[in-house]
C-alpha positions as CSV (number, residue, x, y, z in Angstrom):
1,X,100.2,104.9,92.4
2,X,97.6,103.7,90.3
3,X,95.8,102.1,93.3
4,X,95.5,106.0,94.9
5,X,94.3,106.8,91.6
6,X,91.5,104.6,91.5
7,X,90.1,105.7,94.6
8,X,90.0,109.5,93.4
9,X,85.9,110.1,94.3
10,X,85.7,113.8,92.8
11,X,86.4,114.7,89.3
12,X,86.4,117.9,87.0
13,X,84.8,117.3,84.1
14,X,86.1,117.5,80.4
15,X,85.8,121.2,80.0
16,X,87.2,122.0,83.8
17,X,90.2,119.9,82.9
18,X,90.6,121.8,79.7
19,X,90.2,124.9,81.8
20,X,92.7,124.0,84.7
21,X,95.5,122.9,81.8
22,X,95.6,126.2,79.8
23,X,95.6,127.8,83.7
24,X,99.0,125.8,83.6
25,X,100.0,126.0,80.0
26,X,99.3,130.0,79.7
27,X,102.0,130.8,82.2
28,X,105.8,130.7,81.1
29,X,106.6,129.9,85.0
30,X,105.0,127.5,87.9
31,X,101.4,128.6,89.3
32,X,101.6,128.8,92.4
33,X,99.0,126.2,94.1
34,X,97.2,128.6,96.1
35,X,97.2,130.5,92.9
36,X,95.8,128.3,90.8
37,X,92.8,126.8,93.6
38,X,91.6,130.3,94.1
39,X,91.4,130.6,90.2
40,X,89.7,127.4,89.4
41,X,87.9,127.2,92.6
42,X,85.9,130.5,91.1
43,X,85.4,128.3,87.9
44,X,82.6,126.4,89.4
45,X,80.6,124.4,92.2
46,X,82.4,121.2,90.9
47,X,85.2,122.4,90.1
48,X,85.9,123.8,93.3
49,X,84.7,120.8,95.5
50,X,86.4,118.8,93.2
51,X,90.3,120.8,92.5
52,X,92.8,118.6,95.0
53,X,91.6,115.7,93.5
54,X,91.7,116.7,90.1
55,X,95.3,117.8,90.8
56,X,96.1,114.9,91.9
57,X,94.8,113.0,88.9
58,X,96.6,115.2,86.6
59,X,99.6,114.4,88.4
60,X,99.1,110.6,88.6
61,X,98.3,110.5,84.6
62,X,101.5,112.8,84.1
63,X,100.0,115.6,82.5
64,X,101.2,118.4,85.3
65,X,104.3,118.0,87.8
66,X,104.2,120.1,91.4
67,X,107.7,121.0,92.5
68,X,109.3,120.6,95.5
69,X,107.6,124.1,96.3
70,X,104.3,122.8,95.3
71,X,104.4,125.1,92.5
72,X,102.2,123.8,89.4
73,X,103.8,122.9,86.0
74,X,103.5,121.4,83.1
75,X,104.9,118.1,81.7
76,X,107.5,118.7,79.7
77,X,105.4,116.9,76.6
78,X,102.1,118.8,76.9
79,X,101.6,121.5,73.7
80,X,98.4,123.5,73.2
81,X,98.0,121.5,70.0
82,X,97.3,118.3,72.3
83,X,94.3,119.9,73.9
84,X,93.1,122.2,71.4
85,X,89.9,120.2,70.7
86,X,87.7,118.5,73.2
87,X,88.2,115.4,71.2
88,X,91.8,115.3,70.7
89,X,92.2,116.4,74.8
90,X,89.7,113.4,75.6
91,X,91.8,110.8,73.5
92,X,94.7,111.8,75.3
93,X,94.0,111.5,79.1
94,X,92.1,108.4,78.4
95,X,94.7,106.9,77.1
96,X,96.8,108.1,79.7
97,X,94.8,106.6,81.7
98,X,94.8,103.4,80.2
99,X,98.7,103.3,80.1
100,X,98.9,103.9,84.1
101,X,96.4,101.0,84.5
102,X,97.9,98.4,82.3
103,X,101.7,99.5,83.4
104,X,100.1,98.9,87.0
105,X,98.4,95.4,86.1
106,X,94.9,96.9,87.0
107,X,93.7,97.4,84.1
108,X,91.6,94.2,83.9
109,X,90.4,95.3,87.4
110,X,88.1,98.1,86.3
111,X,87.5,96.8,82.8
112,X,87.2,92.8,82.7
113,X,85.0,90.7,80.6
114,X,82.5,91.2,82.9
115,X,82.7,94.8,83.0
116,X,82.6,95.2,78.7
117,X,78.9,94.5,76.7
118,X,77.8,95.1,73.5
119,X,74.4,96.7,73.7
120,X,72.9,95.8,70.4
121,X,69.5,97.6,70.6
122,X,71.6,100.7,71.5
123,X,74.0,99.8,68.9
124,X,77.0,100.6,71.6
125,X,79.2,99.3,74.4
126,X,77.8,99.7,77.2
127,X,79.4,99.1,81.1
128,X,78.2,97.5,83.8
129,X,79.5,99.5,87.1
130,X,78.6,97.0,89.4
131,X,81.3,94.7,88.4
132,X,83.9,97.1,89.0
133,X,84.8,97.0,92.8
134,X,83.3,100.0,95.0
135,X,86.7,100.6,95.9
136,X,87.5,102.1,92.8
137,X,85.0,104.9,92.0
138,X,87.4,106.7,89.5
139,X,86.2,105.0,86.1
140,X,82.4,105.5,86.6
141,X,83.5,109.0,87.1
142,X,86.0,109.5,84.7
143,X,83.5,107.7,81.8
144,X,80.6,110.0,82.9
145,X,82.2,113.3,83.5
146,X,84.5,113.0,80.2
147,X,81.5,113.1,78.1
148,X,82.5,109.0,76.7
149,X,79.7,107.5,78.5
150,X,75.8,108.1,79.0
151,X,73.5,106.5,81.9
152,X,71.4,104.2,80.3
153,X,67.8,104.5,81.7
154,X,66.9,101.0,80.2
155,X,70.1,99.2,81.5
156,X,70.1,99.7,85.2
157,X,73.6,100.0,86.5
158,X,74.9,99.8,83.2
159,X,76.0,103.3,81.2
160,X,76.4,103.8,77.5
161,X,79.4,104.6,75.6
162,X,78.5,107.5,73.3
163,X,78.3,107.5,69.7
164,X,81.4,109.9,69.1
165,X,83.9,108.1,71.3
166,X,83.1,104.2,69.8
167,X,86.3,104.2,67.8
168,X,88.2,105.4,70.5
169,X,86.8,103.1,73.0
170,X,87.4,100.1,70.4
171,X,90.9,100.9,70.2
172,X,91.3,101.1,73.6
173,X,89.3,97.8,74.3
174,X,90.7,95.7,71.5
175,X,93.9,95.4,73.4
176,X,92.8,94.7,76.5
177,X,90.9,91.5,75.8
178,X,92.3,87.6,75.9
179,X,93.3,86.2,72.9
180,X,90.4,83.6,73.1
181,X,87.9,86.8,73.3
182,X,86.5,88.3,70.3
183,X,85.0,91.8,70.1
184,X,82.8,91.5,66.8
185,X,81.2,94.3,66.1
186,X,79.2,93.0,63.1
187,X,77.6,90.4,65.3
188,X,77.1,92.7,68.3
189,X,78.6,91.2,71.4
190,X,81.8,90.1,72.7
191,X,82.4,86.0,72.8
192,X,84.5,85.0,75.6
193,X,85.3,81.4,77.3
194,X,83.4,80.5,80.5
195,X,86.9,80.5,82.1
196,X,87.3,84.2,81.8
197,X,84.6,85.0,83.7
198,X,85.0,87.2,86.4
199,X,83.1,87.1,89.6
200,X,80.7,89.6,91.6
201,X,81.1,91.9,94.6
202,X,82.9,90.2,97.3
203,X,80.9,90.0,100.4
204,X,82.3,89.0,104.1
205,X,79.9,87.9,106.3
206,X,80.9,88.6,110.3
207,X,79.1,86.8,113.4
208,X,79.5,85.2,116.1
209,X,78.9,81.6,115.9
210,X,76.0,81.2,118.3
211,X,74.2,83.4,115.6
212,X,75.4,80.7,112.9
213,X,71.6,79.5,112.5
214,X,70.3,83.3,111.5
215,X,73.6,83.2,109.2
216,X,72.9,79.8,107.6
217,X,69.4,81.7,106.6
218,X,70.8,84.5,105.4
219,X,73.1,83.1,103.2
220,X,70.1,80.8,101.6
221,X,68.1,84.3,100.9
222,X,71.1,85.8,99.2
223,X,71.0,82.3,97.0
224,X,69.8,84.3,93.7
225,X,72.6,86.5,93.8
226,X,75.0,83.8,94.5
227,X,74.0,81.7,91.9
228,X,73.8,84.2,89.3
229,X,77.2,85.2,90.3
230,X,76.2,89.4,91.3
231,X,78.2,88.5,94.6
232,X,80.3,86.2,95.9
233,X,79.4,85.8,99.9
234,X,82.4,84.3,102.6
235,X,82.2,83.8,105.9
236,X,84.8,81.4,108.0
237,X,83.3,78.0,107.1
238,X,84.8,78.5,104.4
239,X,88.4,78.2,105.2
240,X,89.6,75.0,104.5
241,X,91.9,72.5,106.2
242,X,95.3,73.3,106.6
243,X,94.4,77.0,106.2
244,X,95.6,79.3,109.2
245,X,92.1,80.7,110.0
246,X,93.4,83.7,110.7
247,X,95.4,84.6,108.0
248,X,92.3,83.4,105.7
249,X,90.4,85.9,107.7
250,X,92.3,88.7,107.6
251,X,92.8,88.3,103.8
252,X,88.9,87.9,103.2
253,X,88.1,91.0,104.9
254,X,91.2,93.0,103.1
255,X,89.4,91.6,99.8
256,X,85.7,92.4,100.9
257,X,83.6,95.0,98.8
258,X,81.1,94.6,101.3
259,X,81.1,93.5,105.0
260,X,77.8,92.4,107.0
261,X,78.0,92.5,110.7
262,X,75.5,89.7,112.0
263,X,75.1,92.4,115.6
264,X,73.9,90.4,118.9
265,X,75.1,90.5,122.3
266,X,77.7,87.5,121.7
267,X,78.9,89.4,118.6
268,X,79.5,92.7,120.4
269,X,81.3,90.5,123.4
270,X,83.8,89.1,121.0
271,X,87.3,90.1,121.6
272,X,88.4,88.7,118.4
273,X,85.3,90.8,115.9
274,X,85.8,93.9,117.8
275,X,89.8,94.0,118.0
276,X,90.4,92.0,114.4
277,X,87.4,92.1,111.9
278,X,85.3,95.7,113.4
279,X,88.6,98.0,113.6
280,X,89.9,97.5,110.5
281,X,86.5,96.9,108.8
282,X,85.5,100.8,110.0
283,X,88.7,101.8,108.9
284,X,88.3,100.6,105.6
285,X,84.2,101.8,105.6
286,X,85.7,105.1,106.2
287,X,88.3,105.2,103.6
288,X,85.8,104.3,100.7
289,X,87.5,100.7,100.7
290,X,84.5,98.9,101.5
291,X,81.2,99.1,102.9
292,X,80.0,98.4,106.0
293,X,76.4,96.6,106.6
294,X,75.0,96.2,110.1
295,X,71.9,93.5,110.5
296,X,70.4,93.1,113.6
297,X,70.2,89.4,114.5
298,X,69.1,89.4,118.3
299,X,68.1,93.1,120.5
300,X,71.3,94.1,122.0
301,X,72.5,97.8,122.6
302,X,73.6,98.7,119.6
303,X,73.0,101.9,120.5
304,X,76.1,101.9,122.5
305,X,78.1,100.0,119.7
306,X,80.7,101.0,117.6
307,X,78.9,100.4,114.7
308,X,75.9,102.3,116.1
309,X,76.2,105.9,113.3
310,X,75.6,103.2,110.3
311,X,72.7,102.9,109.0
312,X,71.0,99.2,110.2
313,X,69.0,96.7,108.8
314,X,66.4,95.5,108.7
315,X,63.5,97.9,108.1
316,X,63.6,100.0,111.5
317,X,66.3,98.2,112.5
318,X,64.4,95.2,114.3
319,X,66.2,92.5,114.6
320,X,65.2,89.5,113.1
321,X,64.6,87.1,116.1
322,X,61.8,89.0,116.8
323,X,59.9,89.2,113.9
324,X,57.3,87.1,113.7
325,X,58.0,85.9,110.2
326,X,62.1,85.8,110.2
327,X,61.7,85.2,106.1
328,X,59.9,88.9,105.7
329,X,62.8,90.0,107.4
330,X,65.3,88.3,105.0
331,X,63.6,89.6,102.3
332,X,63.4,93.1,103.2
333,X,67.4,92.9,104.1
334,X,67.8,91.3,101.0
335,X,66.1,94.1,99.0
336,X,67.6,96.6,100.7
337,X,70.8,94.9,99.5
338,X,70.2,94.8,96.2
339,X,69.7,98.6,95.7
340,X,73.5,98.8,97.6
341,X,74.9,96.8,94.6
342,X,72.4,98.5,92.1
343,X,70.9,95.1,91.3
Protein backbone atom coordinates (compact mmCIF):
# COMPACT_ATOMS: atom_id res chain seq x y z
CA UNK A 1 0.00 0.00 0.00
CA UNK A 2 2.53 2.37 0.99
CA UNK A 3 4.27 1.96 -2.44
CA UNK A 4 0.61 3.33 -4.14
CA UNK A 5 1.00 5.94 -1.68
CA UNK A 6 4.16 7.18 -2.57
CA UNK A 7 3.31 7.67 -6.03
CA UNK A 8 0.16 9.90 -5.13
CA UNK A 9 1.20 13.16 -7.63
CA UNK A 10 -1.73 15.57 -6.49
CA UNK A 11 -2.26 16.73 -3.01
CA UNK A 12 -4.76 19.11 -0.98
CA UNK A 13 -3.10 21.18 1.06
CA UNK A 14 -3.28 21.60 4.92
CA UNK A 15 -6.36 23.68 5.08
CA UNK A 16 -8.21 21.52 2.04
CA UNK A 17 -7.47 18.44 4.16
CA UNK A 18 -8.88 20.17 7.23
CA UNK A 19 -11.84 21.15 5.00
CA UNK A 20 -12.56 17.67 3.41
CA UNK A 21 -12.26 16.01 7.27
CA UNK A 22 -14.99 18.11 9.02
CA UNK A 23 -16.98 17.41 5.42
CA UNK A 24 -16.67 13.81 6.96
CA UNK A 25 -16.75 14.44 10.64
CA UNK A 26 -19.96 16.89 10.44
CA UNK A 27 -22.15 14.21 9.26
CA UNK A 28 -23.50 11.49 11.78
CA UNK A 29 -23.84 9.03 8.54
CA UNK A 30 -21.47 8.17 5.37
CA UNK A 31 -21.11 10.96 2.56
CA UNK A 32 -21.85 9.80 -0.20
CA UNK A 33 -18.72 10.06 -2.68
CA UNK A 34 -20.34 11.83 -5.36
CA UNK A 35 -21.59 13.89 -2.49
CA UNK A 36 -18.60 14.85 -1.02
CA UNK A 37 -16.47 15.59 -4.76
CA UNK A 38 -19.12 17.87 -5.79
CA UNK A 39 -18.64 19.67 -2.35
CA UNK A 40 -15.03 19.86 -2.21
CA UNK A 41 -14.54 20.03 -5.81
CA UNK A 42 -16.37 23.66 -5.40
CA UNK A 43 -13.72 24.31 -2.62
CA UNK A 44 -11.02 25.17 -5.05
CA UNK A 45 -8.86 24.76 -8.35
CA UNK A 46 -6.56 22.35 -6.31
CA UNK A 47 -8.74 20.94 -4.43
CA UNK A 48 -10.78 19.84 -7.21
CA UNK A 49 -7.91 18.60 -9.53
CA UNK A 50 -6.53 17.14 -6.68
CA UNK A 51 -9.91 15.21 -4.53
CA UNK A 52 -9.32 11.27 -5.76
CA UNK A 53 -6.04 11.42 -4.80
CA UNK A 54 -6.45 13.07 -1.71
CA UNK A 55 -9.10 10.39 -0.88
CA UNK A 56 -7.08 8.07 -1.46
CA UNK A 57 -4.34 9.35 0.81
CA UNK A 58 -6.64 9.78 3.58
CA UNK A 59 -7.55 6.28 3.17
CA UNK A 60 -3.97 4.84 2.90
CA UNK A 61 -2.90 6.99 6.26
CA UNK A 62 -6.28 5.71 7.92
CA UNK A 63 -7.87 8.78 8.63
CA UNK A 64 -11.34 7.98 6.55
CA UNK A 65 -12.69 4.43 5.48
CA UNK A 66 -15.07 4.07 2.06
CA UNK A 67 -17.53 1.19 2.47
CA UNK A 68 -18.35 -1.40 0.38
CA UNK A 69 -20.81 1.34 -1.22
CA UNK A 70 -18.19 3.76 -1.54
CA UNK A 71 -19.77 5.80 1.04
CA UNK A 72 -17.17 8.11 3.03
CA UNK A 73 -16.53 7.71 6.72
CA UNK A 74 -14.65 8.31 9.33
CA UNK A 75 -12.07 6.24 11.34
CA UNK A 76 -13.40 5.17 14.16
CA UNK A 77 -10.37 7.17 16.20
CA UNK A 78 -10.74 10.58 14.54
CA UNK A 79 -12.38 13.38 17.19
CA UNK A 80 -12.72 17.14 16.28
CA UNK A 81 -10.26 17.73 19.08
CA UNK A 82 -7.44 15.96 16.77
CA UNK A 83 -7.86 18.52 14.04
CA UNK A 84 -9.03 21.49 15.75
CA UNK A 85 -5.77 23.41 15.21
CA UNK A 86 -3.70 23.46 12.11
CA UNK A 87 -0.85 22.37 14.21
CA UNK A 88 -2.17 19.64 16.11
CA UNK A 89 -4.00 18.23 12.55
CA UNK A 90 -0.40 18.61 10.91
CA UNK A 91 1.38 16.48 13.73
CA UNK A 92 -1.09 14.00 13.25
CA UNK A 93 -1.08 12.97 9.54
CA UNK A 94 2.61 13.35 9.49
CA UNK A 95 3.04 11.01 11.74
CA UNK A 96 0.61 8.89 10.20
CA UNK A 97 2.47 9.10 7.63
CA UNK A 98 5.57 8.23 9.07
CA UNK A 99 3.99 5.04 10.70
CA UNK A 100 2.73 3.67 7.18
CA UNK A 101 6.37 4.18 5.91
CA UNK A 102 8.31 2.64 8.58
CA UNK A 103 5.57 -0.35 9.12
CA UNK A 104 6.22 -0.66 5.19
CA UNK A 105 10.23 -0.57 5.45
CA UNK A 106 10.21 2.58 3.14
CA UNK A 107 10.72 4.89 5.25
CA UNK A 108 14.61 5.21 4.75
CA UNK A 109 13.56 5.36 0.97
CA UNK A 110 12.23 8.89 0.93
CA UNK A 111 14.14 10.10 4.01
CA UNK A 112 17.86 8.60 4.12
CA UNK A 113 21.03 10.17 5.16
CA UNK A 114 21.32 11.59 2.06
CA UNK A 115 18.00 13.01 1.89
CA UNK A 116 18.41 14.84 5.77
CA UNK A 117 20.87 18.27 6.20
CA UNK A 118 21.37 20.59 8.57
CA UNK A 119 21.36 24.04 6.98
CA UNK A 120 23.35 26.08 9.41
CA UNK A 121 23.15 29.56 7.78
CA UNK A 122 19.32 28.91 7.76
CA UNK A 123 19.56 27.59 11.12
CA UNK A 124 17.06 24.52 9.89
CA UNK A 125 16.88 21.12 8.19
CA UNK A 126 16.68 21.37 5.07
CA UNK A 127 15.90 18.31 2.15
CA UNK A 128 17.46 17.53 -0.75
CA UNK A 129 14.59 16.16 -3.29
CA UNK A 130 16.78 14.88 -5.68
CA UNK A 131 17.87 12.07 -3.60
CA UNK A 132 14.47 10.85 -3.20
CA UNK A 133 13.57 8.69 -6.25
CA UNK A 134 11.26 10.37 -9.01
CA UNK A 135 9.14 7.61 -8.42
CA UNK A 136 7.91 8.79 -5.35
CA UNK A 137 6.63 12.44 -5.74
CA UNK A 138 4.37 12.20 -2.50
CA UNK A 139 6.97 13.71 0.18
CA UNK A 140 8.11 16.79 -1.83
CA UNK A 141 4.41 17.30 -2.03
CA UNK A 142 3.30 16.43 1.17
CA UNK A 143 6.38 18.64 2.89
CA UNK A 144 5.38 21.66 0.62
CA UNK A 145 1.72 21.65 0.66
CA UNK A 146 1.45 20.91 4.63
CA UNK A 147 3.00 24.18 5.30
CA UNK A 148 6.48 21.98 7.18
CA UNK A 149 8.72 22.86 4.43
CA UNK A 150 9.83 26.11 2.39
CA UNK A 151 11.74 26.15 -1.18
CA UNK A 152 14.98 27.39 -0.44
CA UNK A 153 15.98 29.96 -3.27
CA UNK A 154 19.72 29.64 -2.09
CA UNK A 155 19.72 25.75 -1.98
CA UNK A 156 18.73 24.57 -5.37
CA UNK A 157 16.75 21.37 -5.08
CA UNK A 158 16.86 21.53 -1.55
CA UNK A 159 13.63 22.95 0.61
CA UNK A 160 13.62 24.25 4.13
CA UNK A 161 11.92 22.89 7.07
CA UNK A 162 10.10 25.83 8.63
CA UNK A 163 10.70 27.28 11.88
CA UNK A 164 7.31 26.13 13.65
CA UNK A 165 7.48 22.47 12.67
CA UNK A 166 11.56 21.91 13.78
CA UNK A 167 10.48 20.07 16.92
CA UNK A 168 8.16 18.03 15.20
CA UNK A 169 10.47 17.22 12.41
CA UNK A 170 13.26 16.39 15.18
CA UNK A 171 11.07 13.95 16.69
CA UNK A 172 10.14 12.40 13.77
CA UNK A 173 13.85 12.28 12.43
CA UNK A 174 15.62 11.26 15.66
CA UNK A 175 14.16 7.81 15.24
CA UNK A 176 14.74 7.17 11.92
CA UNK A 177 18.53 7.59 11.90
CA UNK A 178 21.33 4.57 12.52
CA UNK A 179 22.67 4.27 15.76
CA UNK A 180 26.24 5.32 14.41
CA UNK A 181 24.40 8.79 13.12
CA UNK A 182 24.13 11.74 15.26
CA UNK A 183 21.70 14.60 14.73
CA UNK A 184 23.46 17.45 16.90
CA UNK A 185 21.77 20.22 16.79
CA UNK A 186 24.21 22.46 18.75
CA UNK A 187 26.89 21.71 16.16
CA UNK A 188 24.59 22.02 13.12
CA UNK A 189 24.76 18.97 11.00
CA UNK A 190 24.18 15.43 11.08
CA UNK A 191 27.56 12.96 11.40
CA UNK A 192 27.08 9.83 9.76
CA UNK A 193 29.68 6.92 8.67
CA UNK A 194 30.82 6.81 4.99
CA UNK A 195 29.06 3.42 4.93
CA UNK A 196 25.67 4.91 5.24
CA UNK A 197 25.76 6.76 2.39
CA UNK A 198 23.23 6.37 0.05
CA UNK A 199 23.58 6.66 -3.72
CA UNK A 200 22.14 8.99 -6.57
CA UNK A 201 19.44 8.61 -9.22
CA UNK A 202 19.74 5.39 -10.91
CA UNK A 203 20.28 5.71 -14.58
CA UNK A 204 19.96 2.80 -17.34
CA UNK A 205 21.62 3.41 -20.22
CA UNK A 206 19.96 1.41 -23.56
CA UNK A 207 21.85 0.86 -27.02
CA UNK A 208 22.69 -1.16 -29.36
CA UNK A 209 26.18 -2.25 -29.26
CA UNK A 210 27.38 -0.98 -32.62
CA UNK A 211 26.62 2.48 -30.95
CA UNK A 212 28.99 1.25 -27.84
CA UNK A 213 31.72 3.94 -29.02
CA UNK A 214 29.06 7.06 -28.76
CA UNK A 215 28.13 5.29 -25.29
CA UNK A 216 31.66 4.85 -23.98
CA UNK A 217 31.64 8.94 -24.58
CA UNK A 218 28.77 9.54 -23.06
CA UNK A 219 29.36 7.89 -20.02
CA UNK A 220 32.95 9.76 -19.71
CA UNK A 221 30.85 13.28 -20.04
CA UNK A 222 28.41 12.22 -17.32
CA UNK A 223 31.88 11.46 -15.18
CA UNK A 224 31.16 14.61 -12.71
CA UNK A 225 28.03 13.28 -11.72
CA UNK A 226 29.25 9.90 -11.37
CA UNK A 227 32.00 10.65 -9.29
CA UNK A 228 30.22 12.99 -7.09
CA UNK A 229 27.72 10.33 -6.68
CA UNK A 230 24.32 12.68 -8.08
CA UNK A 231 23.73 9.40 -10.32
CA UNK A 232 24.67 6.19 -10.56
CA UNK A 233 24.78 5.25 -14.57
CA UNK A 234 24.34 1.14 -15.78
CA UNK A 235 24.43 -0.20 -18.83
CA UNK A 236 25.04 -4.11 -19.61
CA UNK A 237 28.88 -4.20 -19.33
CA UNK A 238 28.20 -4.14 -16.22
CA UNK A 239 26.84 -7.50 -15.56
CA UNK A 240 29.23 -9.66 -14.23
CA UNK A 241 30.17 -13.34 -14.82
CA UNK A 242 27.94 -15.77 -13.83
CA UNK A 243 25.08 -13.24 -13.95
CA UNK A 244 22.13 -14.30 -16.27
CA UNK A 245 22.25 -11.09 -18.48
CA UNK A 246 18.86 -11.09 -18.69
CA UNK A 247 17.67 -11.32 -15.47
CA UNK A 248 20.41 -8.47 -14.60
CA UNK A 249 18.69 -6.49 -17.21
CA UNK A 250 15.39 -6.77 -16.47
CA UNK A 251 16.17 -5.89 -12.85
CA UNK A 252 18.24 -2.69 -13.76
CA UNK A 253 15.56 -1.30 -15.83
CA UNK A 254 12.76 -2.16 -13.01
CA UNK A 255 15.33 -0.12 -10.59
CA UNK A 256 16.04 2.80 -13.16
CA UNK A 257 14.94 6.45 -12.18
CA UNK A 258 15.96 7.33 -15.43
CA UNK A 259 16.32 5.46 -18.81
CA UNK A 260 18.45 6.86 -21.91
CA UNK A 261 17.73 5.43 -25.21
CA UNK A 262 21.02 5.60 -27.32
CA UNK A 263 18.26 5.83 -30.86
CA UNK A 264 20.06 4.68 -34.30
CA UNK A 265 18.93 2.48 -36.90
CA UNK A 266 20.54 -0.80 -35.24
CA UNK A 267 18.85 0.29 -31.97
CA UNK A 268 15.31 0.61 -33.47
CA UNK A 269 16.09 -2.92 -35.48
CA UNK A 270 16.57 -4.65 -32.14
CA UNK A 271 14.12 -7.30 -31.30
CA UNK A 272 15.37 -7.66 -27.93
CA UNK A 273 15.20 -3.22 -26.97
CA UNK A 274 12.03 -2.90 -28.62
CA UNK A 275 10.16 -6.16 -27.18
CA UNK A 276 12.19 -6.18 -23.54
CA UNK A 277 13.81 -2.80 -22.52
CA UNK A 278 11.25 -0.10 -24.86
CA UNK A 279 7.79 -1.72 -23.82
CA UNK A 280 8.14 -1.88 -20.39
CA UNK A 281 10.47 1.23 -20.17
CA UNK A 282 7.21 3.40 -21.83
CA UNK A 283 5.07 1.69 -19.56
CA UNK A 284 6.87 2.71 -16.71
CA UNK A 285 7.58 6.51 -18.31
CA UNK A 286 3.88 6.60 -18.43
CA UNK A 287 3.13 5.52 -14.99
CA UNK A 288 5.42 8.21 -13.32
CA UNK A 289 7.91 5.20 -12.53
CA UNK A 290 10.67 6.48 -14.41
CA UNK A 291 11.66 8.73 -16.99
CA UNK A 292 12.30 8.27 -20.33
CA UNK A 293 15.35 10.07 -22.25
CA UNK A 294 15.79 9.75 -25.96
CA UNK A 295 19.52 10.85 -27.50
CA UNK A 296 20.01 10.70 -30.93
CA UNK A 297 23.21 8.81 -31.76
CA UNK A 298 23.06 8.35 -35.63
CA UNK A 299 19.90 9.93 -38.21
CA UNK A 300 17.35 7.35 -38.30
CA UNK A 301 13.49 7.78 -38.48
CA UNK A 302 12.71 8.47 -35.34
CA UNK A 303 9.92 10.06 -36.47
CA UNK A 304 8.26 6.81 -37.08
CA UNK A 305 9.61 5.35 -33.61
CA UNK A 306 7.86 4.56 -30.70
CA UNK A 307 9.64 6.81 -28.77
CA UNK A 308 9.03 9.57 -31.34
CA UNK A 309 6.13 12.05 -28.80
CA UNK A 310 9.26 12.33 -26.18
CA UNK A 311 11.02 15.09 -26.15
CA UNK A 312 14.80 14.25 -27.82
CA UNK A 313 18.15 15.22 -27.27
CA UNK A 314 20.35 16.88 -28.14
CA UNK A 315 19.55 20.57 -28.90
CA UNK A 316 17.09 20.13 -31.98
CA UNK A 317 17.37 16.81 -31.80
CA UNK A 318 20.56 16.23 -34.12
CA UNK A 319 22.16 13.41 -33.57
CA UNK A 320 25.48 13.49 -32.48
CA UNK A 321 27.39 11.72 -35.41
CA UNK A 322 26.83 14.63 -37.23
CA UNK A 323 27.89 17.30 -35.31
CA UNK A 324 30.89 18.51 -36.10
CA UNK A 325 32.26 18.74 -32.63
CA UNK A 326 30.61 15.37 -30.93
CA UNK A 327 31.97 16.94 -27.37
CA UNK A 328 29.49 20.18 -27.88
CA UNK A 329 27.00 17.73 -28.30
CA UNK A 330 27.79 15.86 -25.01
CA UNK A 331 27.82 18.86 -23.24
CA UNK A 332 24.65 20.19 -24.26
CA UNK A 333 22.93 16.56 -23.51
CA UNK A 334 24.67 16.68 -20.44
CA UNK A 335 23.24 20.03 -19.40
CA UNK A 336 20.11 19.38 -20.40
CA UNK A 337 20.42 16.46 -18.01
CA UNK A 338 21.34 18.13 -15.22
CA UNK A 339 18.20 20.52 -15.11
CA UNK A 340 16.07 16.83 -15.24
CA UNK A 341 17.74 15.92 -11.90
CA UNK A 342 17.74 19.55 -10.65
CA UNK A 343 21.48 19.54 -10.45
Amino acid sequence: MSEELLRIDKLATLEELHYVLLEVLDRNRPIEWTELSSICKAKSFNLNQSFDSTIRFLQLISLVELNEDRMVIRHPFIKYRAIKADYTFCELITKRLIEELRRSELLSTVLNMEVIKFDITHEAYSLNMNMIPFRYPLIKLYLLNMGIARPDNNLRSYIIINSIYRQLFKEIINPILPPSAKLDLLSSEIVIPPSLAISGVKVFISYAHKDEQIKEELTKHFSGLIRSKRIIAWNDRKILPGEEWDTAIRTALEEADIVICLISADFMASNYINDVEIGRTIKRHNQGLTKLIPILARPCDFVNSSLSHIQALPRDARPISIWENRDEAFVNIVNEFKKIIGD
